[in-house]
N, C-alpha and C positions, 0 to 999 in steps of 0.2 A: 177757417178749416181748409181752401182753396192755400195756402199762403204754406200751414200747417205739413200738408200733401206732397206742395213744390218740395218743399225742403228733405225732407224722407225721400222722394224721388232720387235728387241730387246727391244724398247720403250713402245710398243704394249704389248708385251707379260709381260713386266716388269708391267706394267698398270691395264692388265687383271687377272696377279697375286695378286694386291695389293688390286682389287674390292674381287672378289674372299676371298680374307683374310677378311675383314671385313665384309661381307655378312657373311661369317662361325661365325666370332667373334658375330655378331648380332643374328644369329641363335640361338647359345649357351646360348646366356644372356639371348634370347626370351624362349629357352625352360626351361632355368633354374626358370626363373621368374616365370612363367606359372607352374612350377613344385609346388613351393612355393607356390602359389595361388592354385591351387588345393590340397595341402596337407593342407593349411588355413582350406579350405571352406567344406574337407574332417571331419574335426572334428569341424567346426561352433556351430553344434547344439547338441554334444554332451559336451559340456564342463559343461552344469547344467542338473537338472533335480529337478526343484520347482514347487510346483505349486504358489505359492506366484514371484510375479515379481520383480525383485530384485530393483528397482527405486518406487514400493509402499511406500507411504508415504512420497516421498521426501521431504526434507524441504526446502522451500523456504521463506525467509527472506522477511517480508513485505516492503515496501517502492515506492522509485515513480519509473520512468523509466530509466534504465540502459541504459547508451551509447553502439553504434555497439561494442565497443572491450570490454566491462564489459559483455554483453548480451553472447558473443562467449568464455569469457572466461566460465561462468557459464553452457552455452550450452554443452560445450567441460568433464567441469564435470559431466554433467549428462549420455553423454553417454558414458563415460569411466566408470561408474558403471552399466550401462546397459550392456554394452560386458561380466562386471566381469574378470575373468580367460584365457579370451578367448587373444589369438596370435592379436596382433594389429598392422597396419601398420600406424606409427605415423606423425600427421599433424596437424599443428597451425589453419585453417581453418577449423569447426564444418561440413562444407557439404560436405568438399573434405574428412574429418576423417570418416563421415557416410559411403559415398559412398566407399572408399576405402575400407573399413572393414566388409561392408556388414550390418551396423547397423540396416539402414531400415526395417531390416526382422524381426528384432527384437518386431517392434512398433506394438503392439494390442492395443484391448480396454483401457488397464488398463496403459503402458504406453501413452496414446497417452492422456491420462485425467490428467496424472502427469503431461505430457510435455506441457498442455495448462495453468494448475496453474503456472507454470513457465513465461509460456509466456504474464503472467498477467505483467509482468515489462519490455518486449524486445519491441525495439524502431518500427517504424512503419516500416521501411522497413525489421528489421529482422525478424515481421510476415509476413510479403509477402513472402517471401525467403521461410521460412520452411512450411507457407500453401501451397504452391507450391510441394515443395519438398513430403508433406507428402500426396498430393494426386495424386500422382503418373505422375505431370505434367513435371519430369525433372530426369527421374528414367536413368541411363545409367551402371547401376551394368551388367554384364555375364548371370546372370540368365534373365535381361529383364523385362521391365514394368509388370507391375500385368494386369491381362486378364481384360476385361471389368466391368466384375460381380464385381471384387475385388476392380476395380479401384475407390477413394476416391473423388468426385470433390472440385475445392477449397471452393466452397461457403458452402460444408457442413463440413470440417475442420474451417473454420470463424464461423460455425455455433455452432461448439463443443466450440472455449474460448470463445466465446458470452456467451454459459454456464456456463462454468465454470468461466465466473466474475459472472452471474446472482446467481450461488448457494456460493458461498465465498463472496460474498460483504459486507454479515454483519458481520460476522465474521474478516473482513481485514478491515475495516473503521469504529471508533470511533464514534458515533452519528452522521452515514452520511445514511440517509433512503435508500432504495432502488432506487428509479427513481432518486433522488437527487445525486448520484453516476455514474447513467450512461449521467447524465448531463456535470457533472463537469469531468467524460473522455471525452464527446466529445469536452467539451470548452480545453481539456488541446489538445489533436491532431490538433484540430483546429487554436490554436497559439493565443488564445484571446486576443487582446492588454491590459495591467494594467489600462493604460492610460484611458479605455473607465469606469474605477472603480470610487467611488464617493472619499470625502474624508477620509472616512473611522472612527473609534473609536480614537479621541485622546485624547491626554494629553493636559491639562490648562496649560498654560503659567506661567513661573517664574517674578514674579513680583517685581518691582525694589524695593522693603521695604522688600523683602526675602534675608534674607543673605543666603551666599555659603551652611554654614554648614548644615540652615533648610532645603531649597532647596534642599539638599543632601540625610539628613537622615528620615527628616519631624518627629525631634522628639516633636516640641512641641505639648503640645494633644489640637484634635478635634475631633467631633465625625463626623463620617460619615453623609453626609449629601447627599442623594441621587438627581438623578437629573430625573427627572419623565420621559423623552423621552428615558431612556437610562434601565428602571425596564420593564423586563418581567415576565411571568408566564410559570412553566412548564404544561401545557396542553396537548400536543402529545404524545398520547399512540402508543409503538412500540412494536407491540410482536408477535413473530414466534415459530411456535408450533414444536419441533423436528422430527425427521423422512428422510424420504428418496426420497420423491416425490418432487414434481416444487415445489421452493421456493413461487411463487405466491399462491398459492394452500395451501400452510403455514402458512400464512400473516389473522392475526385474526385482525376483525375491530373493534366488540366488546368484550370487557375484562370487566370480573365481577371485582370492586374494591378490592372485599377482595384478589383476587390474588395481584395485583400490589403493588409494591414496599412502592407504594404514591397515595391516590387519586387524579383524574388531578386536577387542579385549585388551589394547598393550597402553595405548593412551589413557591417563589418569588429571582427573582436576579439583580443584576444590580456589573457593576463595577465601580470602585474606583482606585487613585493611594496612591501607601504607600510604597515609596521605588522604588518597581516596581510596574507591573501591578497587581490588584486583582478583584477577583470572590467573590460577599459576597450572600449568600445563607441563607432564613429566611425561617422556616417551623414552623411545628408543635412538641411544647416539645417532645424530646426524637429520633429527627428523626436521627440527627446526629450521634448516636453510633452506631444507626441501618442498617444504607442504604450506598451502595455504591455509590460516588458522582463521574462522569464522565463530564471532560470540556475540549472542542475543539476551538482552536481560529483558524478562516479560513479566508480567503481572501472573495471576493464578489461572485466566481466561488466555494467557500466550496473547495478550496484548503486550507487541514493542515496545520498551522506556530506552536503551540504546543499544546498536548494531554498528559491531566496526570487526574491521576485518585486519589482518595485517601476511603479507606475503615475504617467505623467506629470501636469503638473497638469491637461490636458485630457483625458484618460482613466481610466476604470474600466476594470480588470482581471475578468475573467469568474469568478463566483462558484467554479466548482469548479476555476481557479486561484489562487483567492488562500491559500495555504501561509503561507511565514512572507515578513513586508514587511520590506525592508531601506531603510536611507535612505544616499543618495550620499556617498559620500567625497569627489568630484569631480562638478558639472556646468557644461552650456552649452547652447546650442543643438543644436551640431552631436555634439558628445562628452558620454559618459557612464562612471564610472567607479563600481562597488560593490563592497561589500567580499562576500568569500563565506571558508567555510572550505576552506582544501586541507592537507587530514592528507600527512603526508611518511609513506615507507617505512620510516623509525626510530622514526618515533610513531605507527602506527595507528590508525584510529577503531574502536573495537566496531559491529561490524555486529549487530542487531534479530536477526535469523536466526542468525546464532552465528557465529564465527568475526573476523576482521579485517581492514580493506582501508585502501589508501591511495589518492589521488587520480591518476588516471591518465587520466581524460578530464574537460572544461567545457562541456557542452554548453548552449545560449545560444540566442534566439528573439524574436521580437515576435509578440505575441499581438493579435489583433483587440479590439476595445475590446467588452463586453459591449454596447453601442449599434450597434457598427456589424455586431454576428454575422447577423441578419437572416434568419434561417434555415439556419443554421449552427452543427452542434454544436462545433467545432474548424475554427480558419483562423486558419495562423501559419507566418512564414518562419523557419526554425532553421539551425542549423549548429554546428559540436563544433571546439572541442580539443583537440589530443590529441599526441603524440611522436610525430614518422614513424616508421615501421617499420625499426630497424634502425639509431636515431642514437640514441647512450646518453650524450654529453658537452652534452646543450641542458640550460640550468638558467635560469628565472624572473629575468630583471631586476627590479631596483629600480629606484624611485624618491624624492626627498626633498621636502618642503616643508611649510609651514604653514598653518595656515586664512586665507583670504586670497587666499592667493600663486597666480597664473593658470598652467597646465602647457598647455604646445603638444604636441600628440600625432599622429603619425605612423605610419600605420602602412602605409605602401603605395600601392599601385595597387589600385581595388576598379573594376568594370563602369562606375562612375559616373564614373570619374578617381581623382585623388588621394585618400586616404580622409585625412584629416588634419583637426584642428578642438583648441580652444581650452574649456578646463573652470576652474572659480573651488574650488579644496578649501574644503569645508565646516569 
């Protein structure tokens, strides 16, 4: 038993030496760390001294919504030029990199207004996450949540990107009005089924007396011959006066003519196939070289499928329109014809945001010449394409010819007379 005792003794002590050793080893690590973290957070706030915030201006890349790992990669560079110079403690995860590093402290007014134009593309769960985060609902940094007075609530962080879509929407969407934009986000969160869409703008059927090759290149000539359910007019004047106040506040209802681009009522469009899809636009002589033409093909929800713009030769086009430039299939003076894409209901295009649409509305515009805006953020007369309500047998005319060959185009009666004029294919 004597013998038994020693040994359990020795087992004990050997035991309490071995906790002992690693409680010391823990110590060490805990004070070292903690030393590192204090010499971090020792020079945090002296590494700049701007008055400019180094994330003004950021650029963020227009388009739809970014997946959780596109969103966190993006996020991750935003606050790595937020820190700047500053000692980083490095993480793939954007709230564990905040919180590690201390970023939070960093966010004022002037970041927190970048980080919402940002957040115009981050999926729905990674604004919950960061409106959280940014109003002090999940703070666990050393220094400790902000005092009351200071503290953010979420609904008034939801309340700042509500603004900042409300003041950038014209500027970030192509011929999409204001309320028409906060529409088409909530149909896009909402998950709108396609399904519930009509059949949308199509193409005529290939006819068994069309050989391969017509049916291909549609070179033998015809003229355009409109199809009357399918010709709009540009009537809607859209025009925002510059400045710094509520976009609503901004929003002029009436516009003296001689400002705008185009008086409403004279502009006429409808489309056509020739090859692909086309836009043919009838004014008044001389409008063509003059004015910036802007065309949006959208789904039933005013989800974008393509956006291109094209500037006459006497005109620029206003920087935060020029998208993608397309050049004429058809011009003249008075007529204008280009090409855009319109996805049929058999071949969808992938929508950016997930899912699939086809082309169900052309909405079309003349935009003021960057010269002639003049204290105007937006001034431009538009107008849409679209299937009336309730007529499922209207399908897209052709037309045929060759580069050269002059097409007489007709489309009507517009405000001004006849809408009718005369194009040379490119």
């Amino acid at each position: 038993m004597d013998e038994e005792d020693s040994e359990n003794n020795v087992d004990a002590e050997t035991l309490d030496e071995s906790v002992e050793e690693v409680e010391s080893e823990s110590r060490n690590e805990l004070e070292l760390s903690d030393e590192k973290t204090r010499a971090r957070r020792q020079t945090f706030f002296k590494t700049q001294n701007q008055s400019k915030s180094p994330v003004a201006a950021y650029q963020v890349t227009p388009g739809g919504k970014w997946s959780t790992e596109e969103a966190d990669e993006e996020i991750l560079k935003f606050l790595k030029r937020l820190a700047g110079e500053r000692d980083l403690i490095d993480s793939t995860d954007p709230i564990d990199f905040a919180k590690e590093n201390d970023l939070l402290l960093l966010f004022g007014p002037d970041e927190e207004e970048e980080f919402a134009r940002l957040a115009l593309r981050f999926p729905e769960e990674t604004i919950e996450s960061w409106a959280t985060l940014l109003s002090g609902g999940n703070r666990s940094e050393a220094f400790g949540p902000r005092s009351r007075a200071e503290r953010r609530s979420e609904a008034a962080i939801a309340s700042e990107l509500q603004s900042a879509v409300l003041r950038r929407s014209i500027t970030a969407a192509i011929g999409i009005a204001l309320v028409l934009v906060i529409f088409f986000s909530l149909k896009a969160l909402t998950g709108g089924s396609e399904d519930e869409s009509g059949l949308g703008l199509r193409f005529s059927a290939v006819t068994s007396t069309q050989t391969g090759e017509q049916s291909k290149n549609f070179l033998a000539f015809s003229n355009p011959v409109a199809e009357p359910a399918l010709v709009a007019v540009a009537d809607r004047v859209v025009a925002v006066r510059d400045g710094q106040g509520s976009l609503m506040d901004r929003i002029e209802v009436d516009v003296g003519e001689g400002v705008l681009p185009i008086p409403p009522g004279v502009l006429t469009a409808t489309v056509f196939q020739y090859r692909e899809g086309q836009i043919a636009l009838v004014g008044p002589v001389g409008w063509v070289a003059e004015s910036c033409t802007m065309v949006s093909v959208t789904t039933k929800d005013l989800r974008p499928l393509d956006v291109v713009y094209y500037a006459g030769s006497n005109a620029t086009c206003p920087v935060q329109f020029q998208m993608t430039k397309t050049q004429p299939t058809c011009i003249g003076d008075s007529a204008l014809i280009l090409p855009i894409s319109i996805p049929q209901r058999d071949n969808p295009q992938k929508l950016p945001e997930g899912g699939v649409g086809w082309a169900e509305k052309v909405r079309f515009g003349l935009e003021s010449s960057e010269a002639d805006l003049n204290g105007w953020e937006v001034l431009s007369v538009r107008g849409t394409i679209e299937v009336p309500e309730g007529v499922e047998n209207v399908v897209i005319p052709k037309f045929g010819g060759a580069s050269g060959d002059t097409l007489q185009i007709d489309l009507g009666m517009s405000s001004a007379g006849q809408s009718a004029g005369s194009c040379v294919i490119e």
